[in-house]
Steps between C-alpha positions, in 0.01 A plus 500: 500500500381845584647467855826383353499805227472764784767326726742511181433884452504606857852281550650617200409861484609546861885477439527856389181632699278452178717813335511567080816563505763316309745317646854348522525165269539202734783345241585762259733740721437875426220459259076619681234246462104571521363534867424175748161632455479462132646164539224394791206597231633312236552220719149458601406512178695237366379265812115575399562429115733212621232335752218575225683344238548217749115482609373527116720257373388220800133647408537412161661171546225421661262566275687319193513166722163500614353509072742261433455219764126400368626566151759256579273200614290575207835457249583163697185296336656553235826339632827585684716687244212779465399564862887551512544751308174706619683477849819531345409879335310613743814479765711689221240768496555541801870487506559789214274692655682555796857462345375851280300636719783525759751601237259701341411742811851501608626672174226752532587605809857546451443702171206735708735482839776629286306839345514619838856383614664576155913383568401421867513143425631380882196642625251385165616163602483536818160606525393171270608248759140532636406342193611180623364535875164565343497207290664293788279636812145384307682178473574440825125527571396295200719239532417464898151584438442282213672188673330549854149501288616198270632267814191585697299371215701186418581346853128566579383283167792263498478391921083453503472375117746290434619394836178426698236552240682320236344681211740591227700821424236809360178320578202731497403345815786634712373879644854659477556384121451827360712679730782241404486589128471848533823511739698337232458782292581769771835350646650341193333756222499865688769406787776308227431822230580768767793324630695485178341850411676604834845322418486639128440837596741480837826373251414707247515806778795363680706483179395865379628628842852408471461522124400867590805554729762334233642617176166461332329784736760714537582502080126536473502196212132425537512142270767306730322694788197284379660198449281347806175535323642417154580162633102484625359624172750207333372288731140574408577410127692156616229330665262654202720269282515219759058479512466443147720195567264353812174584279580533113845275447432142682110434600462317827312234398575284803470502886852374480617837306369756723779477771773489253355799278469739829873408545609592161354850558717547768793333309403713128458854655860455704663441211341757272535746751870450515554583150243774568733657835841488251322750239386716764836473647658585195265754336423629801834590728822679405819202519648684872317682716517560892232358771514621829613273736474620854660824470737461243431407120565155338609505170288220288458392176160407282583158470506470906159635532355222245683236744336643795117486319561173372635329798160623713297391225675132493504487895130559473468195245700267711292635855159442294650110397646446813183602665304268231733172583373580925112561385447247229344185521698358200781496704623296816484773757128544488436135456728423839256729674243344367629149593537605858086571531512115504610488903278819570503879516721567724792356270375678186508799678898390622611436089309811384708770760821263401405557137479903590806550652659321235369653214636842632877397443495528098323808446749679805782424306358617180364844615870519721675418156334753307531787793899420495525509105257807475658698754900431390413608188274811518451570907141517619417654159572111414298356756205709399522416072530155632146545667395626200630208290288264768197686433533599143286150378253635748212505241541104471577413827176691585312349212620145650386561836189645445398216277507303852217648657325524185494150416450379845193759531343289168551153686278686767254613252466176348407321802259729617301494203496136491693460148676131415737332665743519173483896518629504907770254373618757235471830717663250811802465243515867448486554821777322599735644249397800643565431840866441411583790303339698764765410772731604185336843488549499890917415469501796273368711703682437785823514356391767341477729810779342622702668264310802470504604856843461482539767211275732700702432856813606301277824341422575872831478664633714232224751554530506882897570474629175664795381293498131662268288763700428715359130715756525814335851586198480759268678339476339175565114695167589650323602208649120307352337792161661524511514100556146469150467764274703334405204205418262752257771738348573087451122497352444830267763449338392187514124561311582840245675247480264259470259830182689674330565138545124405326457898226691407410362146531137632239551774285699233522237269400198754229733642350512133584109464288471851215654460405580127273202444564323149841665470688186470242346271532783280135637488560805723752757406802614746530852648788636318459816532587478862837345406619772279448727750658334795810490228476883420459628841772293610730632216422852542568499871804239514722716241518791688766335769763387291403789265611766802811277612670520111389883456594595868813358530747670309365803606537445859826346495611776313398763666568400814789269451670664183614401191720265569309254733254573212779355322497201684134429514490506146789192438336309742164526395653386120667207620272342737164591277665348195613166672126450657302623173680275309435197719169607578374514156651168405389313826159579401544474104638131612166365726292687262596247215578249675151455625409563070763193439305290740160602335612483162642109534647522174805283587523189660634628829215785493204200468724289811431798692105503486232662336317841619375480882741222604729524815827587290309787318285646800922541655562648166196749542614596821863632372326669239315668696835641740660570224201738352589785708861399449505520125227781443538743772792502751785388192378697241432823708858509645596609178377790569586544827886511372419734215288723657692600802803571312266737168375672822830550669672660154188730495549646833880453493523894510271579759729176674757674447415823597369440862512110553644384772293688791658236760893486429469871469368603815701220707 
């Protein structure tokens, strides 16, 4: 972080040699803004308060999840409906938290930002894009991080325990137990809060750019110029509504009604929120005003701008279902995988990449439906609400996925301190549920960023001074093509780590299995101290390559390259990353439950295919366990990857601008 401040200051203070003086507006002909320098100091700034924002709120999450999971096993003697509801809360905690916390510093900033810039407000908002690369750049390291600890942890446990020791899921017995609980916590609690921290705070700074630049900055109206974070704080009181109905309204008071109550969260808050986005829309805007739309202004009306938020928050809803119909093993896509562990792994592992690719074709159309819509109606201004709209539920989507690793974390607890089989049955149903609406939390995301780096591609090219991208040119063909590369070198590079961590914890683990007499008896106790550490070290080394490729990039292709291979880069890097994140997450989502479907046996056809430790579920182990890394650290990082390199572009887009291009220029 402190490496990255400097870099920011030194970049952006050099375009006018680091003088005070004011200077010419980039948009507003004839008028004198405040001095590069002033904008490079208040730039840094909003990257620390954005990446410690980011860091707390993962810290925090943290902390909530890990009262709540042995609070949670303690609720489920009493039955299923309670230990629901502890989980349940605890998640939402979480999920307002950072939903206000994010809003909450973001207002401050732009009231403190604007003491000093007074009617600057190109360069106020400006200067407040680093918001969103703070938030977005802690992330990146959580998320990667977080998942490259978690994996390590879970191959380990699952390939020695279950597969050649045979001893079920969380036993005490099994060294690297404790390092497979805690990772839950750090990829799914710290790594899933910072990324929607990062794609909050990115839209939100996206949309107050061209906001800045249109009618609404130029008039100086300072409510419509808020209208990004009114639709947050709405948010905020939506999903407040939606809880009571999940914890107050209808009880769970069966394992059948947990699945069905997550999903009426998701259903509840979409719907509230939309009557929530039409006030706002109508309180909050004037009936015409003008958005700026790659150099000229587009007249649009209120009533356009509610269209845009509501059509990104209903593409999110159908993205999350579509993404639950792939993942769920209520439904026949799952339960085809797990029909094809009968002949083996190898042809589990065949249906569950099938499934993958598949499930990307939905949610593509959705998020390519809602960019068209959004941007006919209000340019990138459009694209960027519509973001917004995705995200503004945030606080239950959060509150949903958290309860995942919370509830899965008390099945843990449970069987390590030896508590009834009728208690693991209840926290296994939780879990489950969980496990679903956690690949929903995942679609979210994804399409999330999907949309938002588009908003902040169109803030950049606007701020570098190209008018279009054009493909047939050279420079920017190269960039599509390198672009559309850099997910899969991301992916390589932390499946090889999860790869060489899982390596090391599996020969740890046998070691211990070996030679610590009674181990298997239960009368010694494991090493698992060991384990956690082989997990941290690896974590803490492995991020930093991928880390350095996302950071480094932009600012190497644009400043040697220019802007508009820059460009290029950027579109690729969207459209590949989204395609593979998507099928990533659902590949793994998919073996994950369909190995729970064969454990479960609910169903006839789940009993037919054998009980715990037969042939059909050791091949279901084994596609769990390729799709671990899939689901919890290459899919889910990529994200990032897409929104990250384009925040980071729009924050250097001046110095870009200024001298990028070292190569074409000298040639």
């Amino acid at each position: 972080m402190a490496f990255f401040a400097v870099l920011i200051f030194v970049f952006l203070g050099s375009i006018e040699g680091f003088s005070t003086k004011s200077q010419p507006c980039h948009y507003s002909v004839g008028k004198y803004c405040k001095p590069a320098l002033a904008n490079a100091v208040f730039s840094t700034i909003a990257f620390v308060l954005g990446a410690v924002t980011s860091l707390v709120s993962g810290f925090l999450g943290m902390k909530i999840a890990t009262y709540a999971n042995a609070r949670t096993t303690l609720e489920a003697r009493k039955g299923v409906g309670k230990a629901f509801i502890v989980a349940f809360r605890s998640g939402a905690v979480m999920g307002f938290l950072l939903a206000a916390s994010g809003l909450f510093v973001l207002y401050l900033i732009i009231n403190l930002f604007g003491l000093y810039y007074g009617d600057d407000w190109e360069g106020l908002f400006e200067a407040i894009t680093g918001y969103g690369l703070g938030g977005s750049s802690m992330a990146l390291f959580g998320r990667v991080g977080g998942g490259i600890y978690t994996k390590a942890a879970d191959v380990g446990a699952d390939l020695v325990g279950k597969v050649e020791r045979n001893i079920p899921e969380d036993d005490p017995r099994n060294p690297a137990v404790i390092a497979d609980n805690v990772g839950d916590n750090v990829g799914d609690i710290a790594g899933m809060g910072s990324d929607l921290f990062g794609s909050y705070a990115e839209s939100s700074c996206a949309a107050l750019v061209v906001a800045s630049i249109s009618s609404f900055g130029i008039n100086h109206e300072f409510t419509p110029m808020m209208y990004p974070l009114l639709i947050s704080s709405v948010g905020i009181i939506a999903c407040l509504i939606t809880t009571l109905f999940a914890t107050d309204f209808f009880e769970v008071k069966a394992v059948d009604q947990i699945e069905p109550s997550l999903k009426k969260q998701l259903i509840i808050s979409t719907a509230v929120m939309t009557i929530g986005i039409a006030l706002v829309s109508w309180l909050g805007l004037p009936y015409t005003f003008t958005i700026f739309n790659f150099g000229a202004q587009k007249t649009v009306h209120n009533w356009q701008l509610f269209l845009c938020v509501s059509v990104g928050l209903w593409a999110g809803l159908v993205i999350g279902f579509i993404t639950e119909y792939y993942t769920s093993n209520a439904y026949s896509p799952v339960q085809d995988v797990a029909d094809s562990c009968r002949t083996g792994a190898a042809t589990n592992v065949i249906f569950g990449l099938a499934l993958g690719y598949k499930s990307v074709i939905i949610p593509i159309f959705a998020i390519a439906f809602s960019i068209f819509l959004s941007f006919s109606l209000a340019a990138m201004y459009g694209v960027a609400v519509a973001a917004l709209g995705m995200l503004s539920t945030i606080a239950t989507g959060l509150a949903i996925d958290a309860y995942g690793p919370i509830s899965d974390n008390a099945g843990g607890i449970a069987e390590m301190a030896g508590m009834s089989h009728r208690i693991r049955e209840r926290t296994d149903a939780l879990d489950a549920a969980g496990n679903t609406t956690a690949a929903i939390g995942k679609g979210f995301a994804i399409g999330s960023a999907a949309l938002v780096s588009l908003a902040l591609f169109g803030a950049f090219v606007s701020r570098a001074g190209i008018t279009s991208v054009d493909v047939l040119t050279p420079n920017v063909f190269i960039g599509l093509l390198v672009g559309a590369m850099l997910p899969y070198w991301f992916s390589a590079m932390t499946m090889k780590s999860v790869g060489s961590a899982a390596l090391k914890m599996v020969e740890e683990v046998r070691r211990q299995f070996n030679t610590i007499p009674g181990l298997m008896e239960g009368t010694a106790k494991p090493d698992y101290a060991t384990c956690v550490k082989i997990s941290t070290d690896a974590s803490i080394k492995e991020m930093i390559p991928p880390g350095a490729l996302v950071m480094l990039t932009p600012l190497i292709v644009g400043t040697i390259f220019g802007v508009e291979t820059l460009s290029g880069v950027l579109a690729g890097a969207l459209v590949s990353g989204v395609q593979i994140a998507i099928s990533a997450s659902n590949t793994g989502g998919a073996w994950d439950n369909a190995k729970k479907y064969i454990e479960a046996g609910v169903s006839d056809h789940a009993k037919s295919l054998g009980p715990k430790g037969s042939d059909c579920h050791k091949a279901a182990v084994i596609g769990d366990t390729i799709g671990d890394p899939l689901k919890d650290t290459s899919g889910p990082s990529l994200n990032i990857l897409i929104k990250l390199m384009a925040v980071e572009s729009l924050v250097f887009a001046p110095f870009f601008a200024t001298y990028g291009g070292i190569l074409f220029k000298y040639i």
